[in-house]
N, C-alpha and C positions, 0 to 999 in steps of 0.2 A: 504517500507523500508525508511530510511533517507537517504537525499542526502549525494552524497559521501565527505569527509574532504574538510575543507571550502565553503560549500555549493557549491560542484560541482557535478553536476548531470549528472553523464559522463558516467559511464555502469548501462545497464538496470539490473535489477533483477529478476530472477527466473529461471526456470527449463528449460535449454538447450537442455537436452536430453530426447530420445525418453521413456527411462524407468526411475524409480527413483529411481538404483543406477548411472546411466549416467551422471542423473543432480544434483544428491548431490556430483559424483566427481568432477564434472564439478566447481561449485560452491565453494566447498571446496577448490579446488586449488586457486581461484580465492581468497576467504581469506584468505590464507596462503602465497599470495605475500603482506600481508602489515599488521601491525599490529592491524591497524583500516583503516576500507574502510569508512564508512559512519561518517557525522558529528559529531554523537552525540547526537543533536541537532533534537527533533521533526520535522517535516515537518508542514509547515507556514500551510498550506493551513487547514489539519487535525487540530493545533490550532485555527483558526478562525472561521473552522463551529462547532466543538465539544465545543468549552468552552463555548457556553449555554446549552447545552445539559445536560440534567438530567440523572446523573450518572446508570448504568445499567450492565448489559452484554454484553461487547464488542470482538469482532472478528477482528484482524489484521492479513490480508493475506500478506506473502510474508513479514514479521514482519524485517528479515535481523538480526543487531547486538541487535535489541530490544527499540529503543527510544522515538519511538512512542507509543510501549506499557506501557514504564515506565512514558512515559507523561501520556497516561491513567489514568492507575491506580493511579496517581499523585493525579488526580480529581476524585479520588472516584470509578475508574469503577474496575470492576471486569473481566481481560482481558483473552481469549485465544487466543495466537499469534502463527502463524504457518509460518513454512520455510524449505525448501529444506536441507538448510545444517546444518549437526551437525556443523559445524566448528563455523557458525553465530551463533547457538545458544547459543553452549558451552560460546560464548564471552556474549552473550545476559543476559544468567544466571548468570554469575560474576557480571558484573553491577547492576543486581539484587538485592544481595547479598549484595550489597552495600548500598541499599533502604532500608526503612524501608515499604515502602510500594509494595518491588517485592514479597512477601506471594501473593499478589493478582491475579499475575500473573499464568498462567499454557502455558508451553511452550513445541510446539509441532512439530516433526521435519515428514513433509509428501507433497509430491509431489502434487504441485496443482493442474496437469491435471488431476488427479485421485481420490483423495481424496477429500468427502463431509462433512461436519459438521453433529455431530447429534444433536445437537439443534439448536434451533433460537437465536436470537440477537438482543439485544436492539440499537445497532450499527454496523456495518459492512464497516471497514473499507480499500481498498487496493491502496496503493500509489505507483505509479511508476512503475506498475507491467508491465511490456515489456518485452515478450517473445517470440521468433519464435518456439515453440513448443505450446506452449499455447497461441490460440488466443484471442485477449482482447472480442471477443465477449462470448466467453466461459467461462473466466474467468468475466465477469460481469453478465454472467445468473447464474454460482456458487453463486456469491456473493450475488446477488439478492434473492435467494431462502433460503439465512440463514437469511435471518431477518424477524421478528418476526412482528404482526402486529401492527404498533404503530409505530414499528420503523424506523431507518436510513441506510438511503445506503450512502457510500462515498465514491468514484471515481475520484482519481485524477492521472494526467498524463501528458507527456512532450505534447506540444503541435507542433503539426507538422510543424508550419509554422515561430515557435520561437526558436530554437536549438543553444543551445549555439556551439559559433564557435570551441571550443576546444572540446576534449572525440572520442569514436567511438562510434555513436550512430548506431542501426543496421537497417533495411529496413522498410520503410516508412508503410508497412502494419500494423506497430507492434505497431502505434501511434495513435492516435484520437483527433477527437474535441470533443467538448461539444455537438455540434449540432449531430453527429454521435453517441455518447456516448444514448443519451434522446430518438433518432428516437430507437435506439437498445433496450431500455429500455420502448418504446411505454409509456410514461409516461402518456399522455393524456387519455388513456384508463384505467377502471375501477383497480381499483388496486393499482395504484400508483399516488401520489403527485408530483411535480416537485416542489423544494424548489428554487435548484441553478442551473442553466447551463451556465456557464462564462470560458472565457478567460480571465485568469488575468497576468499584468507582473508584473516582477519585476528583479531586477538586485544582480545577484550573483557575490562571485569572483573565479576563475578559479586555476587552480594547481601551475599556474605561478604567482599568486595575479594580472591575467587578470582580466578585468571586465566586463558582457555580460548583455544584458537583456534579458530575457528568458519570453519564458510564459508558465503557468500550463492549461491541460484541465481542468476545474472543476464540478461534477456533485453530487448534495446531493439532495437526495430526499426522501418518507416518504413512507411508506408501510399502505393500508388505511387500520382501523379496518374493521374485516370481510373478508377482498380478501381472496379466496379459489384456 
């Protein structure tokens, strides 16, 4: 999902609760206290590894109001974005609507602890996905398994040791590094490519026009033709 208005990246997103109507009330309420939670605004980090990337079929998990997908398909790809809440979505699809290029879109409203993809993906994208129902290892062996061979994994995440001082971020388990992210992902063994495994900062502004420097876990890597 994109960081929250003026790039604050202050509640984590996805599925709170134990079932998936839990965590889509859960959720829902959550966008029903603001008109817009998220920027708007793509996430930096999905801009900088994707705009070389040769347009395809792309997967965004945990998609939120949709910004990231409508950066997508921006560049050609052909996106399905998935999320817990109708509420995110419903706002996802208007902005859409607004595009001349939201047709490319197919938006999908299903709990990520439970729900798999049936196809593969020329990219596979989940940002910021921090959940105490869903652990990031789980959710990064989901993500892993929908891409296609040829293709991209992309993994990015608050970085544990760079938290902006404002928001309620929730329990330390629910974070990771690059170096945790890669070891999870066994990248050096047959199968997988390691492109990227970085901590990077950068400085956002806060609710208050505070100004923090944060850092992202980052991990993109390439699924080798052939892994079976």
């Amino acid at each position: 999902m994109t960081e929250r208005g003026r790039d604050h990246p202050g509640a984590h997103h996805q599925d709170q609760g134990n079932t998936h109507d839990g965590a889509a009330h859960l959720w829902d309420e959550m966008y029903r206290t603001c008109p817009r939670i998220w920027s708007g605004k793509p996430n930096p980090q999905l801009v900088r590894e994707a705009a070389g990337l040769k347009p395809g079929r792309a997967l965004d998990l945990g998609c939120g109001e949709g910004a990231d997908a409508l950066w997508l398909a921006e560049q050609g790809w052909t996106v399905t974005a998935v999320d817990v809440s109708a509420v995110a979505l419903e706002r996802a699809v208007a902005h859409a609507a607004e595009a001349k290029y939201g047709p490319r879109i197919t938006w999908v409203q299903q709990d990520l602890a439970a729900w798999q993809p049936e196809a593969e993906f020329d990219l596979v994208s989940a940002q910021f996905l921090h959940s105490p129902a869903l652990p990031w290892q789980q959710s990064l062996k989901a993500a892993a398994s929908a891409v296609r061979p040829g293709g991209t994994l992309l993994i990015v995440g608050h970085h544990p040791d760079r938290l902006p001082p404002w928001g309620s971020h929730i329990s330390a388990d629910m974070l990771f590094t690059p170096e945790q992210l890669a070891f999870e992902l066994h990248p050096t063994k047959p199968g997988w490519r390691l492109d990227v495994a970085a901590s990077r900062e950068r400085t956002v502004d806060g609710p208050d026009g505070q100004r923090a420097t944060i850092a992202d876990a980052v991990l993109r890597a390439t699924r080798e033709d052939g892994w079976l």
